[in-house]
C-alpha positions in Angstrom: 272.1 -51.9 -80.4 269.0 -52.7 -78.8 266.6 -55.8 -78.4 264.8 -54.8 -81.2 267.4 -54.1 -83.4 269.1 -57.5 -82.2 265.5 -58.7 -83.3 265.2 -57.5 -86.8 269.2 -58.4 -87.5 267.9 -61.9 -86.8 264.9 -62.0 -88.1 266.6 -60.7 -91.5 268.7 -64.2 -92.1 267.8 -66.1 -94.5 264.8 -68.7 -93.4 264.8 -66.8 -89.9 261.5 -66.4 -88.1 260.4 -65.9 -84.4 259.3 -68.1 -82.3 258.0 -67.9 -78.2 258.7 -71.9 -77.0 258.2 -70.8 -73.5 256.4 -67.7 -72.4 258.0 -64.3 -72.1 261.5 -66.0 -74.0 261.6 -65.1 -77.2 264.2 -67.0 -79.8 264.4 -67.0 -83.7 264.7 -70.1 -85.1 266.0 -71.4 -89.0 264.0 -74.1 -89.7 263.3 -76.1 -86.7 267.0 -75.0 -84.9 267.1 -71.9 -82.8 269.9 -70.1 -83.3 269.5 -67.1 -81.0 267.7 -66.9 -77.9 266.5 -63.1 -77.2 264.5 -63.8 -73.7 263.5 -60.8 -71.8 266.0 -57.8 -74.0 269.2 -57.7 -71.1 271.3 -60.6 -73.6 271.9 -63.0 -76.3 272.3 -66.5 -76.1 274.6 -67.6 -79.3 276.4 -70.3 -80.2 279.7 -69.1 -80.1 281.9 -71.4 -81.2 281.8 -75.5 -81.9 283.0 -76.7 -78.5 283.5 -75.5 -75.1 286.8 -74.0 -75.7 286.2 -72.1 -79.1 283.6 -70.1 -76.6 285.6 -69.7 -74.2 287.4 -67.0 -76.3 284.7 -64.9 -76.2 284.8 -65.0 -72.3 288.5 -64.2 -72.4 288.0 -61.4 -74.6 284.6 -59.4 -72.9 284.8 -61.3 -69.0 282.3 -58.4 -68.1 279.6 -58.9 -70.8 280.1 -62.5 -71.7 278.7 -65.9 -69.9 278.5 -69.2 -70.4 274.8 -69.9 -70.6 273.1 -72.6 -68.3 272.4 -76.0 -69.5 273.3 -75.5 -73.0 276.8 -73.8 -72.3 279.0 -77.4 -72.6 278.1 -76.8 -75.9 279.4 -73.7 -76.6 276.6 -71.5 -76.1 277.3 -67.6 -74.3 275.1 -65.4 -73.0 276.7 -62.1 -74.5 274.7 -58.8 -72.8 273.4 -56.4 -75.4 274.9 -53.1 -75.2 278.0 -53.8 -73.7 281.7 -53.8 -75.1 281.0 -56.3 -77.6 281.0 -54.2 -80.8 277.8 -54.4 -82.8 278.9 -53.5 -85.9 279.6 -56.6 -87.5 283.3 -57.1 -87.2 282.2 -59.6 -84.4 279.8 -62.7 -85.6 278.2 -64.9 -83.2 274.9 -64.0 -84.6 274.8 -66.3 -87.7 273.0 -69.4 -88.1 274.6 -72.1 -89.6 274.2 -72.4 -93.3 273.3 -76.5 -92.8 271.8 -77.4 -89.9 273.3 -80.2 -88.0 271.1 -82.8 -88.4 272.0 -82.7 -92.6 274.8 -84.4 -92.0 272.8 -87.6 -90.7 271.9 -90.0 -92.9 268.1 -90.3 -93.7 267.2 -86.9 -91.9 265.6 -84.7 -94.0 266.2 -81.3 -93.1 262.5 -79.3 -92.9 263.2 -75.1 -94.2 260.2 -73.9 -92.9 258.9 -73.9 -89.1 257.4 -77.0 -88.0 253.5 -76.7 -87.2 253.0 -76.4 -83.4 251.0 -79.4 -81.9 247.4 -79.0 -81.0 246.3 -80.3 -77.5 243.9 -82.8 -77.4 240.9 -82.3 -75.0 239.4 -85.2 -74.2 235.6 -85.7 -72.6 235.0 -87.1 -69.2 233.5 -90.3 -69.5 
């Protein structure tokens, strides 16, 4: 599979659309949530399981392809490398977004479907 594959796949979820938060990294995002960080076309990030050690299975099962990915990894994000041993054909499933986000199961959040508008910067005169 390639990046671009790994792009459209993604992109073809329901409510799934791309987004570039930081230059050069590009994610797609459900809603306001990203669920799969694409950055520069070597890897994934995914969320591969619901804590720490659910994840970890996917390090015990491809050590040579898989990672824990920095700052979000306690959370049981991988980095899993594109074209590797991890099979792409669908028997393995890191690469769907939840069906509810998190945040749905907080009371009074209201969860948005579409992206959320990007903020303007304000310029402001010299005075």
């Amino acid at each position: 599979m390639t990046w671009e594959d790994l792009l459209a796949y993604c992109l073809a979820k329901p409510g799934a659309w791309r987004d570039e938060p930081w230059e050069g990294d590009v994610v797609v995002k459900v809603g306001a949530k990203i669920f799969a960080f694409l950055g520069s076309g070597t890897s994934v990030g995914v969320k591969c399981g619901a804590s720490r050690e659910a994840a970890d299975e996917w390090l015990l099962q491809y050590p040579d392809d898989a990672s824990v990915m920095a700052y979000i990894g306690r959370s049981g994000w991988n980095m899993l490398r594109i074209g590797g041993a991890i099979p792409d054909d669908g028997s393995s499933r890191p690469l769907t977004p939840p069906t509810r986000p998190s945040s749905a199961n907080c009371p009074g959040r209201t969860v948005r479907s579409e992206p959320f508008p990007r903020r303007q910067r304000r310029v402001f005169a010299a005075g």
